[in-house]
N, C-alpha and C positions, 0 to 999 in steps of 0.2 A: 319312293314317291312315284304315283305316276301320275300322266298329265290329260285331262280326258279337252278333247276339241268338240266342241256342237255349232250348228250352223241352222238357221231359218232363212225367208225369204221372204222381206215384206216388200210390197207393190203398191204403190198411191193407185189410186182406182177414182182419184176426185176432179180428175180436170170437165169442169164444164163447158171447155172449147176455147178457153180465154189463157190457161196455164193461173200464173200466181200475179197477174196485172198488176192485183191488188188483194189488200186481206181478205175481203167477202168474195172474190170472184172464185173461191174455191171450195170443194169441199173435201174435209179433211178424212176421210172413208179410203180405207187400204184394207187390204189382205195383209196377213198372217198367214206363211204354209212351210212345212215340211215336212220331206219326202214320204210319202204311201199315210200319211195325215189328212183330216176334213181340214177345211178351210177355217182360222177364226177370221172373222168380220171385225174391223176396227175401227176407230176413229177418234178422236181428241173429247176429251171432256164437253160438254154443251155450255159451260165457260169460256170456252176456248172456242167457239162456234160449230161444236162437234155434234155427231148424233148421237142421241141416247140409248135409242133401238141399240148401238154396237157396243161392244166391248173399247173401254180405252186403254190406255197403258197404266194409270196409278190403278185401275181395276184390277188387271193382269199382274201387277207388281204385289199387292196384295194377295194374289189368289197363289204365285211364286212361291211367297213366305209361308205359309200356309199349307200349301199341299208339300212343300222339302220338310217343314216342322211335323206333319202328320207324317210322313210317311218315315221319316228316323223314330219315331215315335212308336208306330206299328213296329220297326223292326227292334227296337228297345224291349218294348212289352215281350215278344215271340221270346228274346232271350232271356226273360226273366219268368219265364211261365208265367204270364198275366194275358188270361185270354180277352180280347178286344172285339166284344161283337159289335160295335155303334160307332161310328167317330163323326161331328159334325164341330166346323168352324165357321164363327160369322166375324172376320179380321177387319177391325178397322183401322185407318190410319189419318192422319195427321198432316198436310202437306204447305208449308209457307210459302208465300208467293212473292217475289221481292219487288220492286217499282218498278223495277227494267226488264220486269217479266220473266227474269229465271226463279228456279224453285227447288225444292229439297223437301224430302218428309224430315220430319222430324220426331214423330215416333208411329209405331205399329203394334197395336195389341190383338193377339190372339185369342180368340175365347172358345177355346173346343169345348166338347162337349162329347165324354167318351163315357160308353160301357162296357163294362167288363162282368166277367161271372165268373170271377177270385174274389168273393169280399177278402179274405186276408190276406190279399196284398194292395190296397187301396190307396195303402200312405205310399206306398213305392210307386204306385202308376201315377201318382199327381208329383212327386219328387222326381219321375223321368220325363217331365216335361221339360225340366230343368235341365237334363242331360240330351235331347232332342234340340233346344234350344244350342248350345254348343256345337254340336256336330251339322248343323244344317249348313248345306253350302251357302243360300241365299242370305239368311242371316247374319252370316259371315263375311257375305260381301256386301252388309253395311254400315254407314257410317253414324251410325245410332241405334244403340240396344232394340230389343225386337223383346214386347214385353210379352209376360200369357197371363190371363187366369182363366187355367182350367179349371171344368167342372167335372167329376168321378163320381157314377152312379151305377149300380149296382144291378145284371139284367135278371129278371125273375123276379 
């Protein structure tokens, strides 16, 4: 086993001179940074009084699943001789919102959309999605299946 540690640094960047008075007197606009990385720009859903222009967290939490599931995916295909020139995900998810203002997704579907140029291994590159799915850490750390349907198309 071994145990891998990561670390980021997020910054509220919202105080309009007032601090958190009250709900509106703030805006909820932070950095995202770590080390020798560009900055992402952040902020709270525009439900939540956030900006749109930025990346929020259920964005980010999505794009998480997504890029861990492609990229066990990429490394699945390489071991299987199944050459992958295309991969594209559009992940949606699902998120309930309870009275008292906490919340949870409750599901997240993947829908890559990958090419390859093995048509005869086709059934296998859509069957390792399935085994991508298992091995992704993010996936793994939740507490609700992470669904897919991929699509397998053929380049040339």
């Amino acid at each position: 086993m071994k145990i891998h540690t990561y670390s980021t640094e997020v910054i509220w960047t919202g105080n309009s001179g007032k601090g958190t008075i009250d709900y509106r007197s703030y805006s909820r606009s932070h950095q995202i940074k770590s080390k020798n990385k560009p900055v992402i720009q952040g902020s709270s859903d525009p439900a939540f009084m956030g900006d749109s222009s930025k990346y929020n967290p259920e964005e980010l939490f999505l794009a998480s699943l997504s890029s861990c599931h492609m990229l066990w995916y990429l490394h699945l295909c390489s071991e299987n001789d199944i050459v992958v020139t295309a991969y594209r995900d559009e992940p949606s998810g699902t998120m309930r919102e309870e009275r008292n203002g906490s919340g949870q997704f409750e599901s997240v579907l993947l829908k890559p959309t990958v090419v390859i140029s093995t048509p005869e291994k086709s059934d296998l590159a859509r069957m390792l999605h399935h085994e991508a799915g298992k091995k992704c850490f993010i996936a793994n750390s939740c507490n609700f299946p992470v669904k897919h349907e991929p699509v397998i198309s053929i380049s040339g």
